[in-house]
N, C-alpha and C positions, 0 to 999 in steps of 0.2 A: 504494500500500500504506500501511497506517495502522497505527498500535503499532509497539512496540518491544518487546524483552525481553532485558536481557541473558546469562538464563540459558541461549538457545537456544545457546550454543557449548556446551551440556554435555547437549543431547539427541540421544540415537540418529537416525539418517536417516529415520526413517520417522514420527517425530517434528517432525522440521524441516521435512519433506513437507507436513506436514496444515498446519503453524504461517502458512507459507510460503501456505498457499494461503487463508487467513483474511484473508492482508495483513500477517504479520510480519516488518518488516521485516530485523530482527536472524536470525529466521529463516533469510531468504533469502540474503541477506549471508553465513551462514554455510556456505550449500550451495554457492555461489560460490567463497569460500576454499577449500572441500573438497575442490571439483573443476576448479578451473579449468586448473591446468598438466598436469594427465590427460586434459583435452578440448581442450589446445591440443598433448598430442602427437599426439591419435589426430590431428590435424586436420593437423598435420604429417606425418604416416604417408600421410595420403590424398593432399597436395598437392605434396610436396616442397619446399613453400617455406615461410618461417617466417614471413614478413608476412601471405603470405595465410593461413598456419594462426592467428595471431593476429587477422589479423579476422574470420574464421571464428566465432571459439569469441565474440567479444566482442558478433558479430552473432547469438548463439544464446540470449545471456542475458536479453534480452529476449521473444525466441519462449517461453523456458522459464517464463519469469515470467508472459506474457499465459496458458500454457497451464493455469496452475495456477489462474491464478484464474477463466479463461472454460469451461473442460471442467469441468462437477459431477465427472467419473468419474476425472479425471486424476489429481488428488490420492489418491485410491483406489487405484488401480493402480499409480502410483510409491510410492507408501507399502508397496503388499505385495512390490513388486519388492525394495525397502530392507530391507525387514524377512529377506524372503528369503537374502539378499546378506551379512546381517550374521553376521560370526562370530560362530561358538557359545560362549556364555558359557565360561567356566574355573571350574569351583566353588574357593567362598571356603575 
């Protein structure tokens, strides 16, 4: 991945998605942070053990990374799932 940005810590998910799949690295880094101890619980849910849920989730970050930048479609459809997913604004 190539580029950086530090702004991506201040974009919505489906934002980070598309950034993420261009090769941002600040991007992805970010989607990391966001989610990593919610997919080292599910992964603890699944295993009952917590080495193996932590290599689990640490063996996924890179699946996740190849898939964003080798699927054209992926970044597309993780972006409308995020988009989906995000709560609804609160008017100002």
């Amino acid at each position: 991945m190539t580029g950086s940005r530090p702004e991506a810590a201040l974009d919505p998910p489906d934002v980070l998605v598309r950034r993420a799949a261009r090769g941002d690295v600040a991007a992805f880094a970010r989607i990391v942070r966001l989610h990593h101890e919610d997919m080292t619980r599910v992964a603890f849910v699944i295993t009952g053990d917590m080495d193996a849920a932590a290599e689990a989730t640490n063996a996924a970050w890179p699946v996740a990374r190849d898939g964003l930048r080798n699927n054209p479609r992926f970044p597309e459809v993780s972006a409308r799932g995020c988009a989906r997913s995000r709560p609804p604004r609160r008017p100002s």
